[in-house]
Backbone of each chain as nested JSON, in Angstrom:
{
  "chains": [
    {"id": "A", "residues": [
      {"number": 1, "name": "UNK", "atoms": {"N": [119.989, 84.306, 66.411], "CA": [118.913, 84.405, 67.404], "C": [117.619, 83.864, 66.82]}},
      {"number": 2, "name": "UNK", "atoms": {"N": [116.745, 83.343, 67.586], "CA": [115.445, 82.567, 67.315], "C": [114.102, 83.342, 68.178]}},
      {"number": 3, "name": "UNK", "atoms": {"N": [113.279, 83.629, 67.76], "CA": [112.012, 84.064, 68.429], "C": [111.01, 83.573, 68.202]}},
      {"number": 4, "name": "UNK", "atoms": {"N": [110.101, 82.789, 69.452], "CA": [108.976, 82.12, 68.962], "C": [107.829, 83.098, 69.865]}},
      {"number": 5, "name": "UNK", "atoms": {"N": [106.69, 82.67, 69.603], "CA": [105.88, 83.736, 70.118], "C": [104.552, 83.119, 70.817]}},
      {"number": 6, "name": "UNK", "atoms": {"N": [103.936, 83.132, 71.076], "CA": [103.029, 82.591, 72.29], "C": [101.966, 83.86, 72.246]}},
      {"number": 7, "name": "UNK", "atoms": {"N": [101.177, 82.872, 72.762], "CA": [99.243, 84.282, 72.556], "C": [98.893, 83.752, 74.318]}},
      {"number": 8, "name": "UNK", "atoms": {"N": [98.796, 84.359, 75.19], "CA": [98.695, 84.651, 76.862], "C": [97.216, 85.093, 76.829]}},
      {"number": 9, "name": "UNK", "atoms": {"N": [96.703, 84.123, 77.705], "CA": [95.428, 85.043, 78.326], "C": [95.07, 85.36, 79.676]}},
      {"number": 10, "name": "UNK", "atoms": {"N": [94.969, 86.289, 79.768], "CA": [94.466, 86.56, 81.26], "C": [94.797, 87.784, 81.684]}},
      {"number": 11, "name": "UNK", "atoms": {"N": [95.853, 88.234, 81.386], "CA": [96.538, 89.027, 81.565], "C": [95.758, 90.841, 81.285]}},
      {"number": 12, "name": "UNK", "atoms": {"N": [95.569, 91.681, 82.207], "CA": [94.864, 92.658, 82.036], "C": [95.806, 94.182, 82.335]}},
      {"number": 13, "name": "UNK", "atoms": {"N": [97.119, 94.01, 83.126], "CA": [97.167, 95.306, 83.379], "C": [99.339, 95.207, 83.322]}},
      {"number": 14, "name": "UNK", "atoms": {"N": [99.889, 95.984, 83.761], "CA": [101.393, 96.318, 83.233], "C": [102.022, 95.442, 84.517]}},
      {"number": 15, "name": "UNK", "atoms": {"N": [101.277, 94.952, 85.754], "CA": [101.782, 94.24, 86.635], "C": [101.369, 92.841, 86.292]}},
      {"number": 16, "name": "UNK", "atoms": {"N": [100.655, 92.094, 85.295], "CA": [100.679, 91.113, 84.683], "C": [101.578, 90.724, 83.555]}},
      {"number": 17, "name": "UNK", "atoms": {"N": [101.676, 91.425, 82.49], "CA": [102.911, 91.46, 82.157], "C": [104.492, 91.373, 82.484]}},
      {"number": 18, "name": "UNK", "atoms": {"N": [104.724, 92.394, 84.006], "CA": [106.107, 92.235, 84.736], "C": [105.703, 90.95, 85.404]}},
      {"number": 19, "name": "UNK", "atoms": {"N": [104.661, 90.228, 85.607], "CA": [104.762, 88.734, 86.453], "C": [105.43, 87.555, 85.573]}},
      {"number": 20, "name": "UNK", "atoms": {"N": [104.542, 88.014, 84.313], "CA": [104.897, 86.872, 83.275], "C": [106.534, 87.193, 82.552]}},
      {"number": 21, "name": "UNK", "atoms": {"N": [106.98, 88.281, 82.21], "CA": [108.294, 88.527, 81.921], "C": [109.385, 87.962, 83.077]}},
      {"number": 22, "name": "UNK", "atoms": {"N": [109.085, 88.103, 84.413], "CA": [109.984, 87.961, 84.987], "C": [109.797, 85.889, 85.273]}},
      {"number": 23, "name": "UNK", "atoms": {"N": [109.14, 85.348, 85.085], "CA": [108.537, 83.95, 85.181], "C": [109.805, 83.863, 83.665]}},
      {"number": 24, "name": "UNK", "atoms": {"N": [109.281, 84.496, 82.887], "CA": [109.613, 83.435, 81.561], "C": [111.278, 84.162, 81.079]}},
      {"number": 25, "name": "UNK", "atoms": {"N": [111.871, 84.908, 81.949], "CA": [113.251, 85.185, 81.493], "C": [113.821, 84.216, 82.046]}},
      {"number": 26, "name": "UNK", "atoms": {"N": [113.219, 83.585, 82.904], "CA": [114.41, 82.451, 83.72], "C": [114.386, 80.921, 83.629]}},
      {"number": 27, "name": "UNK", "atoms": {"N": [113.467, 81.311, 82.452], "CA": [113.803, 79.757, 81.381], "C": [115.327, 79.922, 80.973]}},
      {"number": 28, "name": "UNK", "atoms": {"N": [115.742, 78.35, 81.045], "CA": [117.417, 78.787, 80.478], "C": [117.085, 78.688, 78.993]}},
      {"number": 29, "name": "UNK", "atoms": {"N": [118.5, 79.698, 78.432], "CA": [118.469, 80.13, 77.24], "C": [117.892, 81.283, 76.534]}},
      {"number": 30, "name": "UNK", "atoms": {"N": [117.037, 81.857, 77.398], "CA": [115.78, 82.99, 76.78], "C": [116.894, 84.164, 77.325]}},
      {"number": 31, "name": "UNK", "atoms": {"N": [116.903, 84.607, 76.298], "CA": [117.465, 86.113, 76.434], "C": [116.858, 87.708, 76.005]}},
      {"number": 32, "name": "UNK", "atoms": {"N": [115.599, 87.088, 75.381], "CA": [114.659, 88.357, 76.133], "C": [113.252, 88.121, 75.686]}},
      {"number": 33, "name": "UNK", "atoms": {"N": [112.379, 89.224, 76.473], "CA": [111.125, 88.64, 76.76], "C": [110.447, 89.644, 75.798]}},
      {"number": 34, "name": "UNK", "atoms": {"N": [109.59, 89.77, 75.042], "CA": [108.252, 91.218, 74.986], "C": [107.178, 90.767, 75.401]}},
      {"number": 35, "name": "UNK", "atoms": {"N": [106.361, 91.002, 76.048], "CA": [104.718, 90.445, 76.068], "C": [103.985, 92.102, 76.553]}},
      {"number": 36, "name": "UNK", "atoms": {"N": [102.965, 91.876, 75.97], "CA": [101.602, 93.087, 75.829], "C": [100.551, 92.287, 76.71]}},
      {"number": 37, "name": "UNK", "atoms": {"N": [99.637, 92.997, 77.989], "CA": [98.914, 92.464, 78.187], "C": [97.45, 93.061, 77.132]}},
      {"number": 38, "name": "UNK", "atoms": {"N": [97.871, 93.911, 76.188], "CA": [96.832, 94.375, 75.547], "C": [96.37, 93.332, 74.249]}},
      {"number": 39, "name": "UNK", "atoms": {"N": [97.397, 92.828, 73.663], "CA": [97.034, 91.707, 72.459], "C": [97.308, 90.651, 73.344]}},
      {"number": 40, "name": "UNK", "atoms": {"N": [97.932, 90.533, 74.085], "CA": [98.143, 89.106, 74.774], "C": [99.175, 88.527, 74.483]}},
      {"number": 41, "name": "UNK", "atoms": {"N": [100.201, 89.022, 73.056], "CA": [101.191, 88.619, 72.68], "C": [102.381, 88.489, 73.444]}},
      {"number": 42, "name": "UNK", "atoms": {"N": [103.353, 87.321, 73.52], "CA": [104.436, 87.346, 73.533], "C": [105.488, 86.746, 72.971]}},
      {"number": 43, "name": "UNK", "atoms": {"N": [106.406, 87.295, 72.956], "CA": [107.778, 86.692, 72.474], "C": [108.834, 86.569, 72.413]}},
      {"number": 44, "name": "UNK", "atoms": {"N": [109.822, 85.083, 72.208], "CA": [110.557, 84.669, 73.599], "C": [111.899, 84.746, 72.424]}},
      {"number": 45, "name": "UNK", "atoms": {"N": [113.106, 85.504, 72.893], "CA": [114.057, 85.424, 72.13], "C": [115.245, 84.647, 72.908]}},
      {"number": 46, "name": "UNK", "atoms": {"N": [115.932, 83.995, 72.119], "CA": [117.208, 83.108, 72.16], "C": [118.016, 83.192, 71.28]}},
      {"number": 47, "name": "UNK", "atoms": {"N": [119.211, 82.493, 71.727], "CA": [120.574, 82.096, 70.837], "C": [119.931, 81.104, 70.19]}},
      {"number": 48, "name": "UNK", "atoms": {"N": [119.43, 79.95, 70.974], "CA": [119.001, 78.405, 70.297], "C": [117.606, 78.262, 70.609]}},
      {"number": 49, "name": "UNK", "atoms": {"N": [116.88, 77.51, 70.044], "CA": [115.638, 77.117, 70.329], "C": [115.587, 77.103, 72.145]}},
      {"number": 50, "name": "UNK", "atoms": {"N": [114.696, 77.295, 72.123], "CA": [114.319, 77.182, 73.899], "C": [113.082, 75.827, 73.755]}},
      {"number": 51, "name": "UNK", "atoms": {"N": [112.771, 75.316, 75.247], "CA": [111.957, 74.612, 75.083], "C": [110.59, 75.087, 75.577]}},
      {"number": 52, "name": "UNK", "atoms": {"N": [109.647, 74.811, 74.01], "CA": [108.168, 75.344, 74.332], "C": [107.411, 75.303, 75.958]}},
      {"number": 53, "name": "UNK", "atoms": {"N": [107.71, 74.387, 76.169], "CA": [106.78, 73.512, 77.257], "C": [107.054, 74.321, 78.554]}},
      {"number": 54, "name": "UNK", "atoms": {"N": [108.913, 74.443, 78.68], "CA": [109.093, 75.399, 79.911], "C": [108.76, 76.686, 79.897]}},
      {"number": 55, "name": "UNK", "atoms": {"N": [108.562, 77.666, 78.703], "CA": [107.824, 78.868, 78.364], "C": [106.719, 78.947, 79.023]}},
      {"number": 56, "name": "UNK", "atoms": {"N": [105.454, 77.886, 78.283], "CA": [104.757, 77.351, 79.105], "C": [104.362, 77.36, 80.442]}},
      {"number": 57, "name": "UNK", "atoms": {"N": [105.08, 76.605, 80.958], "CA": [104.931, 76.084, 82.177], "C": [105.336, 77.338, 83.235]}},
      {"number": 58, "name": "UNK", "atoms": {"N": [106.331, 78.071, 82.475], "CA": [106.515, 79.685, 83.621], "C": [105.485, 80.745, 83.054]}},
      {"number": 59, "name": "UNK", "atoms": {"N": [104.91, 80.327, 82.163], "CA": [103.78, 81.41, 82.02], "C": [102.268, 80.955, 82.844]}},
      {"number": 60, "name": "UNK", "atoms": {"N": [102.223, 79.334, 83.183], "CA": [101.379, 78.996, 84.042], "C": [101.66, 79.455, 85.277]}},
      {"number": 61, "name": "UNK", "atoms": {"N": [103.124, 79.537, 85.644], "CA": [103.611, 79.532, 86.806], "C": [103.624, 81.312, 87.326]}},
      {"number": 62, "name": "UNK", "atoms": {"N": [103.352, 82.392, 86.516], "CA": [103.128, 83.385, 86.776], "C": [101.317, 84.023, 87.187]}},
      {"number": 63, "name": "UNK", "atoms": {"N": [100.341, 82.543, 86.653], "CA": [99.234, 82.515, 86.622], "C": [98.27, 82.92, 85.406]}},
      {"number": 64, "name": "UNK", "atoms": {"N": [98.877, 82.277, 84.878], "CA": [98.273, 82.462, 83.215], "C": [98.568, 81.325, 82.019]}},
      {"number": 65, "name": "UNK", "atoms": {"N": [97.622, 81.699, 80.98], "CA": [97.878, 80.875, 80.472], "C": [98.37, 81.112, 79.101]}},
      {"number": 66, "name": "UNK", "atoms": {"N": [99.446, 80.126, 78.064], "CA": [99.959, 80.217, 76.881], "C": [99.737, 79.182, 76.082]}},
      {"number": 67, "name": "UNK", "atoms": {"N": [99.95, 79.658, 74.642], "CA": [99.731, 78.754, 73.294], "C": [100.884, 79.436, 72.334]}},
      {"number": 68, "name": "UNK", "atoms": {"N": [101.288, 78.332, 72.145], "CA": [102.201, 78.841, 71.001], "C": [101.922, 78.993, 70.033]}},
      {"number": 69, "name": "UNK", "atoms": {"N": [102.367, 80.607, 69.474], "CA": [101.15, 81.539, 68.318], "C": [101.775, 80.715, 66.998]}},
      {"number": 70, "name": "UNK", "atoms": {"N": [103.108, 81.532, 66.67], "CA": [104.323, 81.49, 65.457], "C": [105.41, 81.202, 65.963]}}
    ]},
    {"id": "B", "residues": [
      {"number": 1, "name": "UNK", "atoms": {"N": [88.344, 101.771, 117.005], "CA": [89.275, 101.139, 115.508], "C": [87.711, 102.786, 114.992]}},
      {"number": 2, "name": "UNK", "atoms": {"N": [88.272, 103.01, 113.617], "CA": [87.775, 104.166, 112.744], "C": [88.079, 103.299, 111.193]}},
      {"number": 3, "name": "UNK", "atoms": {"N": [87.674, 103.322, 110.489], "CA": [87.362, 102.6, 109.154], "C": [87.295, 104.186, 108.195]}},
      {"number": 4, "name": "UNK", "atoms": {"N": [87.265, 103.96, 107.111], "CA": [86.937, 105.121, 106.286], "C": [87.391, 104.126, 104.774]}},
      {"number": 5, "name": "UNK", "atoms": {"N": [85.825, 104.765, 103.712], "CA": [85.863, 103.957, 102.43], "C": [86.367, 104.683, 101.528]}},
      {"number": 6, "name": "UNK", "atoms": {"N": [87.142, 104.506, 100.265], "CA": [87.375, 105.357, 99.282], "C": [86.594, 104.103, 98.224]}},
      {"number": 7, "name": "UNK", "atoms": {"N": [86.628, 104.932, 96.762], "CA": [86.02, 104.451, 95.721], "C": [87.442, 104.43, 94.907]}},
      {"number": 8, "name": "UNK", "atoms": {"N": [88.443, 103.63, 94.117], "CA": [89.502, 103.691, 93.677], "C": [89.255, 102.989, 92.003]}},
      {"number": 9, "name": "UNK", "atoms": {"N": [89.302, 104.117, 90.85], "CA": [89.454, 103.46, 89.402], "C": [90.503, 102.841, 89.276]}},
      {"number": 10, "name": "UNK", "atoms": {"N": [90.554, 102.107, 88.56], "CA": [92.105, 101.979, 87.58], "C": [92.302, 100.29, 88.091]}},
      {"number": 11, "name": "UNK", "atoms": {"N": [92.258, 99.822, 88.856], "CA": [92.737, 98.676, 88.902], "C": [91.661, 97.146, 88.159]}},
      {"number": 12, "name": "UNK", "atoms": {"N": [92.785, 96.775, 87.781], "CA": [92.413, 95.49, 87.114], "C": [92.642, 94.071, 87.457]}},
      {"number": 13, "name": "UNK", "atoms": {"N": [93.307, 93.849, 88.595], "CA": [93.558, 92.855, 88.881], "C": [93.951, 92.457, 90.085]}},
      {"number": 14, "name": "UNK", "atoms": {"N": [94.492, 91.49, 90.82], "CA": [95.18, 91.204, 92.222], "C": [96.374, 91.796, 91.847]}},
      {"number": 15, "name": "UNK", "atoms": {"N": [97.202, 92.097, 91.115], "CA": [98.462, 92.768, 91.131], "C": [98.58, 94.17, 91.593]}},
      {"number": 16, "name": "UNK", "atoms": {"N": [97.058, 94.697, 91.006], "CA": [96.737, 96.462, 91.084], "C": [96.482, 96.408, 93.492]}},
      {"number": 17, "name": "UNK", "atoms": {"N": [95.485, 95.469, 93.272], "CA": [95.017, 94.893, 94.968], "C": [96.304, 95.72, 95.266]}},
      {"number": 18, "name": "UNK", "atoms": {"N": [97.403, 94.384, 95.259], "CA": [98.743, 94.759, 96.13], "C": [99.126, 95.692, 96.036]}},
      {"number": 19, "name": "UNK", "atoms": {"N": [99.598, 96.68, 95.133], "CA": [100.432, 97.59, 94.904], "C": [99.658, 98.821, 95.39]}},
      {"number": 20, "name": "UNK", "atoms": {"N": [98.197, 98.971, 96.036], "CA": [97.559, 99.721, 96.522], "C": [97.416, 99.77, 97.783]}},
      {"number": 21, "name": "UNK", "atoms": {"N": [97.705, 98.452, 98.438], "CA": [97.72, 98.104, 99.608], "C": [98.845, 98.151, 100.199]}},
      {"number": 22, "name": "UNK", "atoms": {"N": [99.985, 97.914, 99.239], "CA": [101.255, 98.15, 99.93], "C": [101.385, 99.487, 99.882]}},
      {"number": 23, "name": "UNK", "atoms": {"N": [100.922, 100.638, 99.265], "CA": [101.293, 101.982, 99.447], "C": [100.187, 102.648, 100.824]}},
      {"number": 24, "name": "UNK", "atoms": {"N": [99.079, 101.983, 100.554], "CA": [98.345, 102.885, 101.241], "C": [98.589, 102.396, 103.684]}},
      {"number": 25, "name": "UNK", "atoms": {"N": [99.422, 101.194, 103.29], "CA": [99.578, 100.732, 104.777], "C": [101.172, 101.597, 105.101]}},
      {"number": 26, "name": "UNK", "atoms": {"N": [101.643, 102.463, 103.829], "CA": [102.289, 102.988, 104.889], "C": [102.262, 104.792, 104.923]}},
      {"number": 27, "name": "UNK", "atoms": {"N": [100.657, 104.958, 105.147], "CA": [100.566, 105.947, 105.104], "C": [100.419, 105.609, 107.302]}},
      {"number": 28, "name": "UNK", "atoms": {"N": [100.825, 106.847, 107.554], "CA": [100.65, 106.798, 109.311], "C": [99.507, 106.614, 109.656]}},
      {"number": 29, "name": "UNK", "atoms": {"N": [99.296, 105.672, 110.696], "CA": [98.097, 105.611, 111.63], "C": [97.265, 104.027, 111.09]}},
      {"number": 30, "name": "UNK", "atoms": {"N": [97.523, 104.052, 109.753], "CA": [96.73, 103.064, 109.4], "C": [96.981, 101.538, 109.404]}},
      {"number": 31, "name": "UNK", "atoms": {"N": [96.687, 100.475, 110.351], "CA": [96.77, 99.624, 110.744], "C": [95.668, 98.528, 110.095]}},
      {"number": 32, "name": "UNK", "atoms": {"N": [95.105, 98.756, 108.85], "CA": [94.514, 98.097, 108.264], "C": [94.247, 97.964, 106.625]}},
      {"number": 33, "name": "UNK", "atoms": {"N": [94.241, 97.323, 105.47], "CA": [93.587, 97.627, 104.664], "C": [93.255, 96.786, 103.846]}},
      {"number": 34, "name": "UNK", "atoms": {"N": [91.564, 97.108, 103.12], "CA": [91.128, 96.162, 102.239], "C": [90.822, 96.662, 100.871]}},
      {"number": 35, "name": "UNK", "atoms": {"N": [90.578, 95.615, 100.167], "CA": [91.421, 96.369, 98.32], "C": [90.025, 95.391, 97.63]}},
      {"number": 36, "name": "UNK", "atoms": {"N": [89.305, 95.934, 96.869], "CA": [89.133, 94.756, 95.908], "C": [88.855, 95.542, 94.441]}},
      {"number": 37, "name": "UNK", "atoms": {"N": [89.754, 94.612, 93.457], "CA": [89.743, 95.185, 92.222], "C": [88.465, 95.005, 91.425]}},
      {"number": 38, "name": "UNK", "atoms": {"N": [87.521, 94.339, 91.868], "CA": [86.295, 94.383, 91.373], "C": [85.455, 95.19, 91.762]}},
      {"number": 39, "name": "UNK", "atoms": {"N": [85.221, 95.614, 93.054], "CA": [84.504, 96.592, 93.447], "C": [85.178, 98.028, 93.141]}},
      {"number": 40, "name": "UNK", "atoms": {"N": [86.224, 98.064, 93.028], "CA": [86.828, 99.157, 93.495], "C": [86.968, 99.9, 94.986]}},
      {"number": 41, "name": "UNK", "atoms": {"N": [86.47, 99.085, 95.809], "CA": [86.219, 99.479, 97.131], "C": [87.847, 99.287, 97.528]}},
      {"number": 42, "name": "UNK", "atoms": {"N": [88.181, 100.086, 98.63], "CA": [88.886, 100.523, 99.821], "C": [88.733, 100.607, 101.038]}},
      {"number": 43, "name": "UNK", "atoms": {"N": [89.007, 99.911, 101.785], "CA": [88.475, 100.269, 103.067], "C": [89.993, 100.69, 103.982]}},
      {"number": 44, "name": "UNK", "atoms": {"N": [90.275, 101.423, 105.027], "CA": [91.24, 102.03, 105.414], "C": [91.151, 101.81, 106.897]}},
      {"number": 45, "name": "UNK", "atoms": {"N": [91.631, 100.786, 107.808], "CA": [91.528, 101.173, 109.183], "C": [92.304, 101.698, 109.654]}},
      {"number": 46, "name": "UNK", "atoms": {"N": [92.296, 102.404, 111.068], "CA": [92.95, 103.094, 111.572], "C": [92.65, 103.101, 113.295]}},
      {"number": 47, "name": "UNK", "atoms": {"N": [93.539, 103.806, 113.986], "CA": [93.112, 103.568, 115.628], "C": [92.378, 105.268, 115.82]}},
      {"number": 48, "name": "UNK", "atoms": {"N": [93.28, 106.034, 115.224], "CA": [92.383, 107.562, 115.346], "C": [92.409, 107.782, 113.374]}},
      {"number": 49, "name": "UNK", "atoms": {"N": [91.647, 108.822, 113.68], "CA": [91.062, 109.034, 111.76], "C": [92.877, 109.811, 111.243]}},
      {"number": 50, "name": "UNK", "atoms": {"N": [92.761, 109.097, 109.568], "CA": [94.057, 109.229, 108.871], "C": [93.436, 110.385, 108.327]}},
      {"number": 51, "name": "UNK", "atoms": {"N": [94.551, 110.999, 107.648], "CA": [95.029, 112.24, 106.922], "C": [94.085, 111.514, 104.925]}},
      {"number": 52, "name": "UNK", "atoms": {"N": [93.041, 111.977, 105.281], "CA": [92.275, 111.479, 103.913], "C": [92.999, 111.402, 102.607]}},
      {"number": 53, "name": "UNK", "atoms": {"N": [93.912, 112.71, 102.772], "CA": [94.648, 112.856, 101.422], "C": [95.575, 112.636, 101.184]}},
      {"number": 54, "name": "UNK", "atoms": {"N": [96.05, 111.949, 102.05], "CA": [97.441, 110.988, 102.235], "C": [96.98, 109.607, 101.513]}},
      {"number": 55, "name": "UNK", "atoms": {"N": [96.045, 109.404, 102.053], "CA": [95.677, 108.335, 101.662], "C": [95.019, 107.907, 99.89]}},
      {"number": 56, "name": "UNK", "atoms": {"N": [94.698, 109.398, 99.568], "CA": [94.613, 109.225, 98.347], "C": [95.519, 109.546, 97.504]}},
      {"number": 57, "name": "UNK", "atoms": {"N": [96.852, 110.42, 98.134], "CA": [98.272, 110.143, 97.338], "C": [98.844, 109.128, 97.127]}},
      {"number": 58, "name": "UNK", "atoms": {"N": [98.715, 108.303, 98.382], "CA": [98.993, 107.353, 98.341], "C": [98.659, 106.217, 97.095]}},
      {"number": 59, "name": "UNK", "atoms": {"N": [97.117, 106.165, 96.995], "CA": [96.681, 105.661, 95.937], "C": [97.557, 106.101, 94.766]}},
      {"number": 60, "name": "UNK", "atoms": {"N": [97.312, 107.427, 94.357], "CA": [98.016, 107.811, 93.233], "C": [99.44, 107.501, 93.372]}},
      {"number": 61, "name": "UNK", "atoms": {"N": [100.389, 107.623, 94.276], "CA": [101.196, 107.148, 93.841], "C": [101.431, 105.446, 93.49]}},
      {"number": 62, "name": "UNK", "atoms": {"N": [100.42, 104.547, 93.585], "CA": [100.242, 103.35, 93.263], "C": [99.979, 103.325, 91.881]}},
      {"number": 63, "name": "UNK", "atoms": {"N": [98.849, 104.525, 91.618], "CA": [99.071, 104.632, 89.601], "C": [97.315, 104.516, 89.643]}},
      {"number": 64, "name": "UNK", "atoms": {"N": [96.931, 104.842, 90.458], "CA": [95.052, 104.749, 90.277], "C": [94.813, 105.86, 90.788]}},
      {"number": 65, "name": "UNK", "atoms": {"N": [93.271, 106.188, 90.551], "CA": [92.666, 107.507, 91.004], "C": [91.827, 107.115, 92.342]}},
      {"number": 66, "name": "UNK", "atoms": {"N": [91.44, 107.648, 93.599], "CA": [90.533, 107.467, 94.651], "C": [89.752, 108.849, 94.896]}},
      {"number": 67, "name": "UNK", "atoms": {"N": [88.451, 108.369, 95.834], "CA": [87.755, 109.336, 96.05], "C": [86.977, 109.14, 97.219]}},
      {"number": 68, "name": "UNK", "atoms": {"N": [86.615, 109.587, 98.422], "CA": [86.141, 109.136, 99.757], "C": [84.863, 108.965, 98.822]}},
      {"number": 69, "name": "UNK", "atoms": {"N": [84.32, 107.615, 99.479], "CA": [83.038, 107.106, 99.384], "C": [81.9, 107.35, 100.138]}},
      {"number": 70, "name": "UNK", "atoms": {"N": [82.81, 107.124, 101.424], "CA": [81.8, 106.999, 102.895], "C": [82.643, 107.096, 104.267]}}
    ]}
  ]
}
């Protein structure tokens, strides 16, 4: 398994978090999510590398924004 | 139409909005409602006056605190 991790901003309360978890589990390959809207952290676990960009792009797509931390 | 304001803590965002609005429209009678997570304002319409404390269970059961304003 592989985990990369991403720093989210925007995000303020436990229904921002369930927006962005449920956005970024359905990247293929991601088999599980953690994100805090309190540090802003998240991080994306897999079998194989996943691709940054679609992480990304479903964490835009939940209305927020990401950088890949570690 | 009868209006009635509450003052509501706890919310942080358009996610908190919804989840206050979807509880508090199905309290009986009330055929209206406005949310804003910045003000904290509530506004509650109705055709005859609602059950006040319905309406602030309601809140609570959304996960915030309310309090008639006005």
């Amino acid at each position: 398994m592989t985990t990369i991790q991403f720093q989210v901003s925007g995000m303020t309360c436990g229904h921002c978090e369930m927006s962005v978890r449920e956005e970024v589990q359905e990247v293929p390959g991601v088999t599980g999510v953690e994100v805090s809207h309190q540090t802003g952290e998240l991080t994306v676990a897999s079998a194989e590398p996943v691709d940054e960009a679609a992480v990304v792009a479903a964490v835009e797509e939940a209305g927020y924004q990401a950088a890949r931390s570690a």
